[in-house]
LUMNU-963225 format. One record per residue (C-alpha): residue in three letters; x, y, z. Coordinates in steps of 0.25 Angstrom, whole numbers, plus 5000, padded with zeros to 4 digits. Layout:
('ala', (X, Y, Z))
...
***
This chain:
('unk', (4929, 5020, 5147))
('unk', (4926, 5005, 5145))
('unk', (4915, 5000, 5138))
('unk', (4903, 4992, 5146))
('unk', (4903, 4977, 5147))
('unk', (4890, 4971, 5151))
('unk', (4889, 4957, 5161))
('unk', (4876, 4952, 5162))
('unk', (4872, 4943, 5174))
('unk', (4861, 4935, 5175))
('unk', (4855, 4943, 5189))
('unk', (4859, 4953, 5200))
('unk', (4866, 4944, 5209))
('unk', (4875, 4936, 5201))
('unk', (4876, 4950, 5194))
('unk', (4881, 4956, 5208))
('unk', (4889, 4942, 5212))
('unk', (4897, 4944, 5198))
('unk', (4900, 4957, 5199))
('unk', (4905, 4954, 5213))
('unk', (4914, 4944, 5209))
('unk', (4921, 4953, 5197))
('unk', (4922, 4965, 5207))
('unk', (4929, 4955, 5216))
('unk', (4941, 4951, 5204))
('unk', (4942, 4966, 5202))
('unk', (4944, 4971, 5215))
('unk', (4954, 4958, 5217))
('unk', (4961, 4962, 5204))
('unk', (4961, 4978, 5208))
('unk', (4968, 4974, 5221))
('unk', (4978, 4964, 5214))
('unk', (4982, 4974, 5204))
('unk', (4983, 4987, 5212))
('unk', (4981, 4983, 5227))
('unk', (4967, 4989, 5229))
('unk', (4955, 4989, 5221))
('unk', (4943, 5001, 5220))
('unk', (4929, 4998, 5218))
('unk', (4916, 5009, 5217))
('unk', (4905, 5003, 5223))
('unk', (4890, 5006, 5218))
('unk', (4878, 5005, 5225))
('unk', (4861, 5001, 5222))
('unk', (4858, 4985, 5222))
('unk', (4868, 4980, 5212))
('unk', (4880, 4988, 5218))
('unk', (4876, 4982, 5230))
('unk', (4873, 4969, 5227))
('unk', (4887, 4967, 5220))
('unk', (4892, 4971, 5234))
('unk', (4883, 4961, 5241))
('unk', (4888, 4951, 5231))
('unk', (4903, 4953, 5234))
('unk', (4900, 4953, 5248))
('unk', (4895, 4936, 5245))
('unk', (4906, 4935, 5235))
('unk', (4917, 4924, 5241))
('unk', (4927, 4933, 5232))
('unk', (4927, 4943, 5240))
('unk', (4937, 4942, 5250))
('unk', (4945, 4941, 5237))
('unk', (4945, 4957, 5238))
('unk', (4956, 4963, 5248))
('unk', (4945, 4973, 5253))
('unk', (4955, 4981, 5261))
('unk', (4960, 4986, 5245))
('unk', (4947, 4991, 5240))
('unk', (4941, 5004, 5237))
('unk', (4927, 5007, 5237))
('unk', (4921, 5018, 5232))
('unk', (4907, 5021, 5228))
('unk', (4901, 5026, 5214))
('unk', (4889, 5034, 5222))
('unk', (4884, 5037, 5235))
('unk', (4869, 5040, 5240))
('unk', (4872, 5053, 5248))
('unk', (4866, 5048, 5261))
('unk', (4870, 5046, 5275))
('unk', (4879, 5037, 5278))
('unk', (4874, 5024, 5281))
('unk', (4862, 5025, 5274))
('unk', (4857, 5010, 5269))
('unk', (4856, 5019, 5254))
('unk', (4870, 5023, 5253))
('unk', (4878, 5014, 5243))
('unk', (4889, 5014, 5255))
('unk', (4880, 5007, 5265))
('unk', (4875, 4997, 5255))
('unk', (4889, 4993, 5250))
('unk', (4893, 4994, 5264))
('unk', (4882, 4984, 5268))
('unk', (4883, 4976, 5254))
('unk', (4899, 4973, 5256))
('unk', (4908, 4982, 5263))
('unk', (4905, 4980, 5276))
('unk', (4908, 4966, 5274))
('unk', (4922, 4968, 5268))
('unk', (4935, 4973, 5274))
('unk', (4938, 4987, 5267))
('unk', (4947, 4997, 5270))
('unk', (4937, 5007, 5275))
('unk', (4946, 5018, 5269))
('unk', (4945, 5013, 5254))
('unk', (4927, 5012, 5254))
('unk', (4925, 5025, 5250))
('unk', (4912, 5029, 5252))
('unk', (4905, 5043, 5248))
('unk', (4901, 5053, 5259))
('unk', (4885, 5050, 5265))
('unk', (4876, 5062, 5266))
('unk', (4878, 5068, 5281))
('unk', (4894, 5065, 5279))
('unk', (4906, 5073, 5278))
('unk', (4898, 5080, 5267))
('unk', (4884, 5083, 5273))
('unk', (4874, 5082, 5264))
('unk', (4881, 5086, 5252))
('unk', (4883, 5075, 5241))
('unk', (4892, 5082, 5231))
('unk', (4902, 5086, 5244))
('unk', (4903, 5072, 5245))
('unk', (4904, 5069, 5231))
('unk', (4918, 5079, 5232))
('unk', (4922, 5072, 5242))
('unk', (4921, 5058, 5236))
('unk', (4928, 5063, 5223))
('unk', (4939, 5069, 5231))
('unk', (4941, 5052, 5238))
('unk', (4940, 5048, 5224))
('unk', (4950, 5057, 5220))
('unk', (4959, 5054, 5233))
('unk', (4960, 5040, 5229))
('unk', (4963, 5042, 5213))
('unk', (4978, 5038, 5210))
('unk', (4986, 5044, 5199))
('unk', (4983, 5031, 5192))
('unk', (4968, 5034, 5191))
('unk', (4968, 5047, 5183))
('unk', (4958, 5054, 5190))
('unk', (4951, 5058, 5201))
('unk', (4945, 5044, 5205))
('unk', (4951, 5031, 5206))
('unk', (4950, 5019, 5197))
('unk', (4942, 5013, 5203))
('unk', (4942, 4998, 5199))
('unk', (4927, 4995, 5199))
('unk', (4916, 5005, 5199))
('unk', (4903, 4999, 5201))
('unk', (4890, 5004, 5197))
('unk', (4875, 5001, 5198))
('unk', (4866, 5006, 5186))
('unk', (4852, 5012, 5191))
('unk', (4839, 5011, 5180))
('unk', (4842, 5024, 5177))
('unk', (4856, 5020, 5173))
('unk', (4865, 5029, 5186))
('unk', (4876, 5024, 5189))
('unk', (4881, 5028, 5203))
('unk', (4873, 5040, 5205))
('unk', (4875, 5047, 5192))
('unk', (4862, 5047, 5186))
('unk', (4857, 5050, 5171))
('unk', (4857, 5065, 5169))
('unk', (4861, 5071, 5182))
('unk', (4873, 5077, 5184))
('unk', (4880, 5067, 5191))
('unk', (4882, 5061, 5178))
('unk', (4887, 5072, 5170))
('unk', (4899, 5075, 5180))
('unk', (4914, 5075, 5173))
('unk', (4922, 5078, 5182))
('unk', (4917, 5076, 5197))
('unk', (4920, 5061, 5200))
('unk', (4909, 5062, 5212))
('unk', (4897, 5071, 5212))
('unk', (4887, 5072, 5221))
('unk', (4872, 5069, 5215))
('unk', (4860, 5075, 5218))
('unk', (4845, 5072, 5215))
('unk', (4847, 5058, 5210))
('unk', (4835, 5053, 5205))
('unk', (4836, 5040, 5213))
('unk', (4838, 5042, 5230))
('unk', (4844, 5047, 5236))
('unk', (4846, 5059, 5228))
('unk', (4859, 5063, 5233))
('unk', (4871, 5056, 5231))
('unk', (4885, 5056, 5227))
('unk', (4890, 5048, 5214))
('unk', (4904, 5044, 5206))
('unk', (4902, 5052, 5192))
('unk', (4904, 5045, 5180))
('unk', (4920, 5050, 5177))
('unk', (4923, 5043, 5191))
('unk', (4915, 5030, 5187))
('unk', (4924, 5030, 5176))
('unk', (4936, 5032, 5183))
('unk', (4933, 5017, 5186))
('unk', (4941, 5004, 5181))
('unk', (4930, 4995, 5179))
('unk', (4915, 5001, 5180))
('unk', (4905, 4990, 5184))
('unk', (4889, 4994, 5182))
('unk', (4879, 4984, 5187))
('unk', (4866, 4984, 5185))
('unk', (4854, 4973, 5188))
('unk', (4840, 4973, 5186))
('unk', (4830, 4976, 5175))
('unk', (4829, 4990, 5180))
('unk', (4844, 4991, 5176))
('unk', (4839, 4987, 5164))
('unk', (4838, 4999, 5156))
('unk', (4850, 5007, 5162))
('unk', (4859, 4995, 5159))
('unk', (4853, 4994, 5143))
('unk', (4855, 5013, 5143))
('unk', (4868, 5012, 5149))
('unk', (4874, 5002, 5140))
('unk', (4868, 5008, 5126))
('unk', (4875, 5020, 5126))
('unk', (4868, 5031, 5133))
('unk', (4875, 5043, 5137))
('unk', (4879, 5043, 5153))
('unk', (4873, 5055, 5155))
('unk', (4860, 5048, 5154))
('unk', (4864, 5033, 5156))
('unk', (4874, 5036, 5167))
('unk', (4878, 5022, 5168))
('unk', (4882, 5023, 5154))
('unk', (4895, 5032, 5158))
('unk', (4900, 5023, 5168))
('unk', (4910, 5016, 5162))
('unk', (4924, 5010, 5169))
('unk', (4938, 5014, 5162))
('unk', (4941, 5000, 5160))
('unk', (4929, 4992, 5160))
('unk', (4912, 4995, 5164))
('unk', (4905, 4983, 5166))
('unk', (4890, 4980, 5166))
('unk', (4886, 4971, 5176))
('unk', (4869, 4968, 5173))
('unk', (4863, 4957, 5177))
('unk', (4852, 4951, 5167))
('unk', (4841, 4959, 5170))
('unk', (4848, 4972, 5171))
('unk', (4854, 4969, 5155))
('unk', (4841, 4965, 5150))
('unk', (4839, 4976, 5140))
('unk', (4855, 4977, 5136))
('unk', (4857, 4972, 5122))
('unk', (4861, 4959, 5122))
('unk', (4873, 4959, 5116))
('unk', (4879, 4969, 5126))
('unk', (4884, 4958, 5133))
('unk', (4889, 4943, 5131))
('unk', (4879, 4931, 5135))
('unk', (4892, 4927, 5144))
('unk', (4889, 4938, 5153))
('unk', (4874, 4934, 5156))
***
């Protein structure tokens, strides 16, 4: 696993319009190197606002669309359509307003779908997709994907694994279904942290003085069992995109003046 680098922006939007940009170069370099490119999206305000901002950013007809795979880290198990599910917000934010392949946006099952109301059925089910679109070249049970983003809650979850539930202790599932989440909905269906780590390039963003804390825990050491955020880590690289506010309590040597 690759150690965490820190960039530091002076405030959320030029936060979510940098961020934007480098996902842009990555998806255009996937896609040139191997023909398609595969991104796991995130939800909450800075997930979504990096999507607004690549939805404004001229680059983006840079990206061959049609060559891209969504994914999502976690899903709130609600019906489908609901203005609280990640997949309406993304959908709303950016990828109704882009030309994907419908068949490469790999959502997760709502509630009252194909599953009913039973979120770890549609955790199996999203693990088995996962699975189907592993190659050999990937060396497990989840692709590699190129990008995997995250959001960092005060609590420091990352998708919706958070500190001391179970979620976060799994090893072997890749997706599990999680129940009596301390933030609504309760239910809901997340990436653990072995297929996080499945990823190329791991991106957490976090803005806000509220993120403060979790930023300053995640990055001292703590365990991930605790710190979940402190466990998801890319096999290439895990970068920390903050913006100033959301870094104010790291030390300041954790990253260069440059990055500010």
């Amino acid at each position: 696993m690759s150690a965490p680098q820190v960039v530091v922006h002076r405030d959320k939007e030029l936060m979510a319009q940098a961020a934007a940009a480098r996902l842009i170069t990555k998806i255009v370099d996937a896609q040139a190197a191997r023909g398609s490119a595969s991104v796991v999206l995130t939800g909450g305000r800075n997930g979504n606002g990096l999507l607004a901002a690549l939805a404004e950013a001229p680059a983006r007809d840079a990206v061959d669309w049609s060559r891209l795979d969504l994914w999502w880290g976690d899903e709130r198990f609600l019906l489908d359509g609901d203005p609280e599910r990640n997949e309406t917000q993304a959908r709303a934010a950016l990828l109704d307003s882009v030309p994907l392949d419908p068949a490469r946006v790999h959502a997760m099952a709502p509630a009252g779908g194909p599953y009913g109301n039973d979120a770890d059925a549609a955790a199996e089910a999203y693990a088995a997709e996962l699975a189907a679109a592993a190659g050999p070249e990937d060396h497990g049970p989840v692709p590699s994907f190129d990008v995997l983003l995250l959001g960092v809650g005060p609590d420091t979850h990352v998708a919706s694994l958070f500190p001391e539930l179970p979620g976060v202790r799994e090893e072997e599932r890749t997706v599990v279904g999680v129940h009596g989440a301390p933030k609504p909905p309760p239910t809901r269906v997340s990436l653990t942290l072995p297929a996080i780590r499945a990823a190329r390039e791991v991106w957490l963003l976090a803005a806000g003085a509220d993120k403060a804390q979790a930023a300053a825990i995640a990055l001292s050491g703590a365990g991930e069992i605790q710190a979940p955020a402190a466990g998801a880590r890319g096999r290439r690289r895990t970068l920390w995109l903050l913006d100033e506010a959301a870094a104010s309590q790291l030390p300041r040597d954790l990253y260069p003046p440059a990055s500010a």
